[in-house]
C-alpha positions as CSV (number, residue, x, y, z in Angstrom):
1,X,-26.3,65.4,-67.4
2,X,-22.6,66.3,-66.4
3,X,-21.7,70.3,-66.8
4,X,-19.6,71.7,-69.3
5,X,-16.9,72.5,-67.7
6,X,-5.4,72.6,-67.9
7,X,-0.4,70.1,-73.2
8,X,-1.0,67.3,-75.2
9,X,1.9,65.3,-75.8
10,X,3.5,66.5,-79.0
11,X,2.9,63.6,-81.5
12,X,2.5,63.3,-85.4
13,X,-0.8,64.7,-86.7
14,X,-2.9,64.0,-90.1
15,X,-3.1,67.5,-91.3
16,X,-6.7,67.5,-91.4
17,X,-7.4,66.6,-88.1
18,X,-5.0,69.7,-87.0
19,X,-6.9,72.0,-89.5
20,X,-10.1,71.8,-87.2
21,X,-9.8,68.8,-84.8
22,X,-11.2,65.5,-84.8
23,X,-14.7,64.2,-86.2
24,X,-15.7,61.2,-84.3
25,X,-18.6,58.6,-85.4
26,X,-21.4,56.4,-83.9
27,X,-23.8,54.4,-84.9
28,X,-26.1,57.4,-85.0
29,X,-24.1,60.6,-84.3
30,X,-21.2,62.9,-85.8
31,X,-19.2,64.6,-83.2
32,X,-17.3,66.9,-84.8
33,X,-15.7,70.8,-83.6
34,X,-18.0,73.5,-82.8
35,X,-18.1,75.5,-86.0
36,X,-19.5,79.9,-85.9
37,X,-22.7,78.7,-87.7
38,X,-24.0,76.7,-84.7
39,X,-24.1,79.6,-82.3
40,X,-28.2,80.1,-83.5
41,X,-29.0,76.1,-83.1
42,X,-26.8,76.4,-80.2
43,X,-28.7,79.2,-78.5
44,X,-32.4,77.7,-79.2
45,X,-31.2,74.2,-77.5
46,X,-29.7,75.4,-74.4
47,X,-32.1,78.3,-73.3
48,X,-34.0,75.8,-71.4
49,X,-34.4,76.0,-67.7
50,X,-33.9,72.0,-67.3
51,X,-31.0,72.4,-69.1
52,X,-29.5,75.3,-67.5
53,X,-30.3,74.7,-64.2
54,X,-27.6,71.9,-64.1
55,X,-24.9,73.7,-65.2
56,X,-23.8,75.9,-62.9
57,X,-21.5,77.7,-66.0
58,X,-25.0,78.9,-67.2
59,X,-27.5,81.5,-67.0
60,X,-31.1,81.8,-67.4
61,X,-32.5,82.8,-69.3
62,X,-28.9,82.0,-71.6
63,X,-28.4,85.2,-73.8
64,X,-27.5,84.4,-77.5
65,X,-24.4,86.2,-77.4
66,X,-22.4,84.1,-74.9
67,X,-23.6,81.0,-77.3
68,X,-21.3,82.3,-79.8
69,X,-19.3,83.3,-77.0
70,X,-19.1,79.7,-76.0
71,X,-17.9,78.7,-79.3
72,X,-15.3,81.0,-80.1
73,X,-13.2,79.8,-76.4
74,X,-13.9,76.6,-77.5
75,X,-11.8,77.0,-80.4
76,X,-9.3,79.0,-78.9
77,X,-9.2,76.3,-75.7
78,X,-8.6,73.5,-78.4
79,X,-5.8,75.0,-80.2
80,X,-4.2,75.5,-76.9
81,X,-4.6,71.8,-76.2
82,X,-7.0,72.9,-73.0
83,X,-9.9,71.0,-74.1
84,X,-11.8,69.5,-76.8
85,X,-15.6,70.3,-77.1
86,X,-17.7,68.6,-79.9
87,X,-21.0,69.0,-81.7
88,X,-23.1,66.3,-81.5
89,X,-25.0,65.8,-85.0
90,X,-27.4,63.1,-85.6
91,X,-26.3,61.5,-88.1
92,X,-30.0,61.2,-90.2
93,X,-31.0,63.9,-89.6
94,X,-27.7,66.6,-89.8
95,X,-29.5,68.3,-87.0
96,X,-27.3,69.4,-84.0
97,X,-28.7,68.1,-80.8
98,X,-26.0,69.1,-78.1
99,X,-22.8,69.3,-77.0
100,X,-19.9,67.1,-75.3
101,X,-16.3,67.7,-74.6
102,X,-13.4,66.8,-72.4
103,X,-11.8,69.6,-70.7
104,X,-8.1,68.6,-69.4
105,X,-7.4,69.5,-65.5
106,X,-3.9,70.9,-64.8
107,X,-1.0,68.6,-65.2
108,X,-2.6,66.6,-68.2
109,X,-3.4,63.5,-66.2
110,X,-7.2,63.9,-65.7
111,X,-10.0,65.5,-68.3
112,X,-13.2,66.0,-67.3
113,X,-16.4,65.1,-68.9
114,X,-19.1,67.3,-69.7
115,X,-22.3,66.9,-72.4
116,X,-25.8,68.3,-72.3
117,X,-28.6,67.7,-75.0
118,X,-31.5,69.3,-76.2
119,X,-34.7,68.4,-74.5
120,X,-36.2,66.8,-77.5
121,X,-33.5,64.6,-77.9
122,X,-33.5,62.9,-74.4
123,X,-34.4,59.6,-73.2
124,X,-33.4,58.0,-76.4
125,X,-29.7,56.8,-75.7
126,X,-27.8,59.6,-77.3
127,X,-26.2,60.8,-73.8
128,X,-24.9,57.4,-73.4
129,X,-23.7,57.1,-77.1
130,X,-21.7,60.4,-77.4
131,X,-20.3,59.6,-73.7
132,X,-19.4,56.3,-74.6
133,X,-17.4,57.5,-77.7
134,X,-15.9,60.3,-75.8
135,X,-14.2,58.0,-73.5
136,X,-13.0,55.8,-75.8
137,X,-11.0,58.4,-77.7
138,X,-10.3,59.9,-75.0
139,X,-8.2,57.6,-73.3
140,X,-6.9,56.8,-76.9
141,X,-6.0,60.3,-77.9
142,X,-5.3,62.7,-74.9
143,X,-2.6,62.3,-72.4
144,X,-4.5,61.2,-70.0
145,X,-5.0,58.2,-67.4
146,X,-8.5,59.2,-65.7
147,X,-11.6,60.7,-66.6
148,X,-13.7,62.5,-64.1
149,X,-17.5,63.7,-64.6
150,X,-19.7,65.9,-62.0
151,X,-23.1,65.4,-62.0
152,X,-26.2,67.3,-60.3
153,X,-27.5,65.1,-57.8
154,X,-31.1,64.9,-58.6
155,X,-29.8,63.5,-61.8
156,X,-30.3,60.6,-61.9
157,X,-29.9,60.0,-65.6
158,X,-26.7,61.1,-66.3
159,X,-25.6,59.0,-63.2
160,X,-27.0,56.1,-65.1
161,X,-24.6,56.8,-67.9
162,X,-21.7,57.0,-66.1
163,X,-22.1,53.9,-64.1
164,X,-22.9,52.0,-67.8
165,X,-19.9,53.2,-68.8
166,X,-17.9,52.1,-66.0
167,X,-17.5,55.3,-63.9
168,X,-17.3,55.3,-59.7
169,X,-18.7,57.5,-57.9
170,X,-15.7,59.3,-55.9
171,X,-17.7,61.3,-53.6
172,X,-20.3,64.2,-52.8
173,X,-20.4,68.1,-52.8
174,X,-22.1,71.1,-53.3
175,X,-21.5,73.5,-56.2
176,X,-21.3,77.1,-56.8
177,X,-23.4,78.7,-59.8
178,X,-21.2,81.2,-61.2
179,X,-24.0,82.9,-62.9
180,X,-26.4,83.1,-59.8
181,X,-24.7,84.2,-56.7
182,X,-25.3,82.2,-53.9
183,X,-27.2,79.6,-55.1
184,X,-25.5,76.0,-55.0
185,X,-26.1,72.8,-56.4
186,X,-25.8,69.3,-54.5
187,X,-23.4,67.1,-57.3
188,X,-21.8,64.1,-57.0
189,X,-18.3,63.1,-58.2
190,X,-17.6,60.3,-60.3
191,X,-14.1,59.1,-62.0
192,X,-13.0,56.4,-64.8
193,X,-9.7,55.0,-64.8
194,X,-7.7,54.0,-67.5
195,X,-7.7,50.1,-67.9
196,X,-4.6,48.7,-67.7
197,X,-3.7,45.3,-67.1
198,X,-1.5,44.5,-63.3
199,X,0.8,41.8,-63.0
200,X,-0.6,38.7,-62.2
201,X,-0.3,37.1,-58.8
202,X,1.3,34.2,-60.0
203,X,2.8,33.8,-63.6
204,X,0.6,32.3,-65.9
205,X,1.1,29.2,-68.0
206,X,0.9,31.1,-71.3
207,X,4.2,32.6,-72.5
208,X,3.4,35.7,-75.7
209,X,6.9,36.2,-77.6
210,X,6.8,39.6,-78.7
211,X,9.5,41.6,-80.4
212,X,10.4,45.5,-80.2
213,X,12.9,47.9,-81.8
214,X,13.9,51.4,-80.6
215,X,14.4,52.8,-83.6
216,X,16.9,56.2,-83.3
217,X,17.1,59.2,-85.5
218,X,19.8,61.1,-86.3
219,X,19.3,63.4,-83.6
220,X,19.2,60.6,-81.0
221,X,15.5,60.9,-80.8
222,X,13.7,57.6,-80.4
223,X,10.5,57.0,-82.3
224,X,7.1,55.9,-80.0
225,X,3.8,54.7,-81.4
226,X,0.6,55.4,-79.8
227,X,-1.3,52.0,-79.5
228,X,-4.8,53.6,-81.4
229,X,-8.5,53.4,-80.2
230,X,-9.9,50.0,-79.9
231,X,-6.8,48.2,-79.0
232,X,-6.1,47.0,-75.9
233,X,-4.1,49.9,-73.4
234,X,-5.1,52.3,-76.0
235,X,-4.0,55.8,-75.7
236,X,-0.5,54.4,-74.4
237,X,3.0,54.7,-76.1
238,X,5.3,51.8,-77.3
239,X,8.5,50.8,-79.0
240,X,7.2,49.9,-82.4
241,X,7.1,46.0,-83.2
242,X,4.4,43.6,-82.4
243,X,3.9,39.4,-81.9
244,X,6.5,36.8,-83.7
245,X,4.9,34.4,-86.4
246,X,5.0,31.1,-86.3
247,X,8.7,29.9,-87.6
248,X,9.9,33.7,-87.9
249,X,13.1,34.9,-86.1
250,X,13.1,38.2,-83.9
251,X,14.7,40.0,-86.7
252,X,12.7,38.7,-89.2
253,X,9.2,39.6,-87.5
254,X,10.7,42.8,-86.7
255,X,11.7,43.3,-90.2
256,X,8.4,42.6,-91.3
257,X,6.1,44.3,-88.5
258,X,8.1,47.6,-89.0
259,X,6.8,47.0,-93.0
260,X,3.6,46.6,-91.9
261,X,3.6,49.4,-89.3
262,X,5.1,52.0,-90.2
263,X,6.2,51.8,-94.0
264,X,9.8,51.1,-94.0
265,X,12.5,48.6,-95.2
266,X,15.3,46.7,-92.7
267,X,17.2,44.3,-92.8
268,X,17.8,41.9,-89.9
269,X,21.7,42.4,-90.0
270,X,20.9,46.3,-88.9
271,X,19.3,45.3,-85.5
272,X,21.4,45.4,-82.8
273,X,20.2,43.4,-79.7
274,X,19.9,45.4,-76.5
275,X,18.1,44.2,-73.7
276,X,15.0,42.0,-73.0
277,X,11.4,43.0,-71.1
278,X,9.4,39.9,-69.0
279,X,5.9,41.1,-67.1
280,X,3.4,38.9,-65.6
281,X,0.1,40.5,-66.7
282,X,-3.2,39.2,-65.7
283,X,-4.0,36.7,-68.5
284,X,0.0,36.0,-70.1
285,X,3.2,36.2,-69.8
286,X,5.0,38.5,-71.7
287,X,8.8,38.2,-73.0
288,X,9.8,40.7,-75.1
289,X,13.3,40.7,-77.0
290,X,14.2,44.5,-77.6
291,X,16.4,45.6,-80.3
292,X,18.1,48.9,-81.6
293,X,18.3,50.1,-85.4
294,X,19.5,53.3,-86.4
295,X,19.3,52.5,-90.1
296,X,16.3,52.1,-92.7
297,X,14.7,53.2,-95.6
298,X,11.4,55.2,-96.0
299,X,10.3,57.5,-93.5
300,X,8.1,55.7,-90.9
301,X,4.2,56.8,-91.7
302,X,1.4,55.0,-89.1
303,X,-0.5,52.7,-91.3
304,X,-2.5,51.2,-88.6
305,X,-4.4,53.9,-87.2
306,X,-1.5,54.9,-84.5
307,X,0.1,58.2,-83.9
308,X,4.2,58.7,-83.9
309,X,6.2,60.6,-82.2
310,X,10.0,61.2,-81.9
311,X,10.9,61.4,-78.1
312,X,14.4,63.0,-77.0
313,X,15.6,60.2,-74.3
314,X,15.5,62.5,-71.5
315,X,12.0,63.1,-72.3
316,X,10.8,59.4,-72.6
317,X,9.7,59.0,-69.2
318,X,6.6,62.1,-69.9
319,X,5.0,59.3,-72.2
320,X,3.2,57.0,-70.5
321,X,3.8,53.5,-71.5
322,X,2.3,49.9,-70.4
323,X,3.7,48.4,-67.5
324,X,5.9,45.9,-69.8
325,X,7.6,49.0,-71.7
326,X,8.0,51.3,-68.7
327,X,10.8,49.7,-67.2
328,X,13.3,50.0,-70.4
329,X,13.1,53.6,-70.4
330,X,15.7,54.3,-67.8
331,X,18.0,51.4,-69.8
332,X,17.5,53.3,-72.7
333,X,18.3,56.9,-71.8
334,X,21.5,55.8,-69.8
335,X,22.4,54.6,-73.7
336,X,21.8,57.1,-75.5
C-alpha cells in the first residue's frame, strides 16, 4: 500500500466543512477527519510489522504515543491547507479500518497519495474504494493537476490499485526509512494526471453553443465557479453560465442559468457583450459568447454542488481553468 506521507486556492466554504473538513462516502466507507478518540483504534491497527514495514515514516514496534501524535499534525497540517488525511470507517460496521490522505507537494500542483489498512480488512476492495474516492475529490477539490503515489516494490497490491485507477508508473527508487537508519526500501513511482480534454486534430462536425458571464463586484473582483466532483474537468474554475436551450437567446439562457446556478435575478438588458471563446476539443466544438454584468440581485450562493470564489483580475491566471476559458483571462484583466 502507498506510504503516508506543501495553499489551497481561497474559495467559498460550507461552514461545516471548515469546522472539521470534509466527510466523503462510498458504497461501503465514511472517510471523514481524524478525530483524538481514534488515536487507541489507531494504534492497535498499525502496530503491525506488514504494515509498518512499508512505510518508511514508521517504526516498529509503533509506540502509542506517536498515534496520537500522528493525529494531532494531521489536524494542524489540514488547517494549514498542507494535507488532508481521513479516517476510513466502514460504513456497517462504524469500525475504523485505516487511514488515507493526500498530502500537497510544494507549489500546490501535485498531492501525493498515501492509505494503509488494517490487516483484517485486506483483500476485500476497500484500498481500491477509499483510493478511488480520494482521487476523485481530489482533483475536484484541491488545486491540483497531478496526483503521485509511491509504493514498496514487493507490493504488488497496491500497484494493482493504482494501475485500476488509472495511475503510470513514472519510474524506480530506493527509499530511506526515517525511523531505521540505514535500511532502504526499493519503491516505485507512479503519477495520475488530471483529465482534460486537447484540441482535436481536426474540428469536429458538432458545434455546442455555450454562453458565459463574468460577473464583477464592486471591488472589481470577478466571480469563478469550481466545476464540482463528477462533472467533466472537475476540480477546474469557470465563468459561470452553461449550454443555451433550444429557442433561448444568449441573454436569456444566461439569465436563467445564473438562476439556476447561483441564485440570482438579471435581466438580459444588464449584459454587456465582450468577447467570444472557440476551442476544438476532442469530441465538439465549442463557441462560447462571453458577456459582462456588474448588476443583479441576490447574492450568488452555489446550488449545484460548485464552490465560488471572487478573483481580483490580476490574480485570475493562479486559477486553473479549461483550455476554452484560459485564453480570456488576459482579455479580461487588460479590462478591468
Amino acid at each position: 500500500m502507498p506510504d503516508l506521507f506543501d495553499s489551497f486556492v481561497p474559495e467559498i466554504a460550507p461552514p461545516a466543512e471548515a469546522e472539521r473538513g470534509p466527510a466523503l462516502r462510498t458504497t461501503r466507507l465514511l472517510l471523514r477527519p481524524l478525530m483524538a478518540e481514534d488515536a487507541a483504534v489507531f494504534h492497535r491497527l498499525i502496530n503491525d510489522w506488514e504494515i509498518c514495514r512499508r512505510l518508511p515514516d514508521a517504526p516498529f514496534p509503533y509506540p502509542a504515543q506517536l498515534a496520537a501524535d500522528w493525529i494531532e499534525a494531521a489536524a494542524h497540517d489540514r488547517d494549514a491547507r498542507r494535507a488532508e488525511q481521513f479516517a476510513l470507517v466502514e460504513a456497517a460496521s462504524g469500525a475504523l479500518i485505516g487511514v488515507a490522505g493526500l498530502r500537497l507537494a510544494k507549489g500546490q500542483k501535485t498531492a501525493e497519495l498515501g492509505y494503509w489498512l488494517g490487516r483484517a480488512y485486506w483483500g476485500q476492495g476497500y484500498g481500491l474504494e477509499a483510493a478511488r474516492r480520494l482521487v476523485d475529490w481530489g482533483f475536484a477539490a484541491l488545486p491540483i493537476s497531478q496526483i503521485a503515489a509511491m509504493v514498496a516494490a514487493d507490493n504488488d497490491v497496491s500497484v494493482a490499485v493504482l494501475n485500476r485507477l488509472g495511475f503510470a508508473q513514472s519510474g524506480k527508487g530506493v527509499k530511506e526509512f526515517s525511523c531505521r537508519p540505514g535500511q532502504k526500501m526499493p519503491v516505485k513511482h507512479f503519477t495520475l494526471a488530471r483529465d482534460v480534454p486537447v484540441a482535436a486534430a481536426e474540428i469536429p462536425g458538432r458545434v455546442t453553443l455555450v454562453v458565459a458571464v463574468a460577473l464583477i463586484d464592486a471591488q472589481g473582483r470577478v466571480l469563478l465557479a469550481r466545476r464540482p466532483e463528477g462533472k467533466k474537468m472537475a476540480g477546474l474554475w469557470e465563468f459561470p453560465g452553461g449550454k443555451m436551450e433550444k429557442g433561448e437567446t444568449p441573454e436569456a439562457a444566461l439569465a436563467r442559468e445564473l438562476h439556476e446556478e447561483l441564485g440570482i435575478e438579471t435581466s438580459p438588458r444588464d449584459f454587456a457583450p465582450f468577447v467570444f471563446a472557440s476551442h476544438a476539443y476532442d469530441s465538439f466544438h465549442l463557441l462560447m459568447p462571453v458577456f459582462l454584468c456588474r448588476r443583479w440581485k441576490g447574492e450568488p450562493v452555489a446550488r449545484e454542488g460548485q464552490k465560488l470564489a471572487w478573483v481580483a483580475p490580476a490574480d485570475l491566471v493562479e486559477y486553473p481553468m479549461p483550455p476554452a476559458d484560459r485564453p480570456l483571462i488576459p482579455m479580461l484583466r487588460d479590462f478591468l
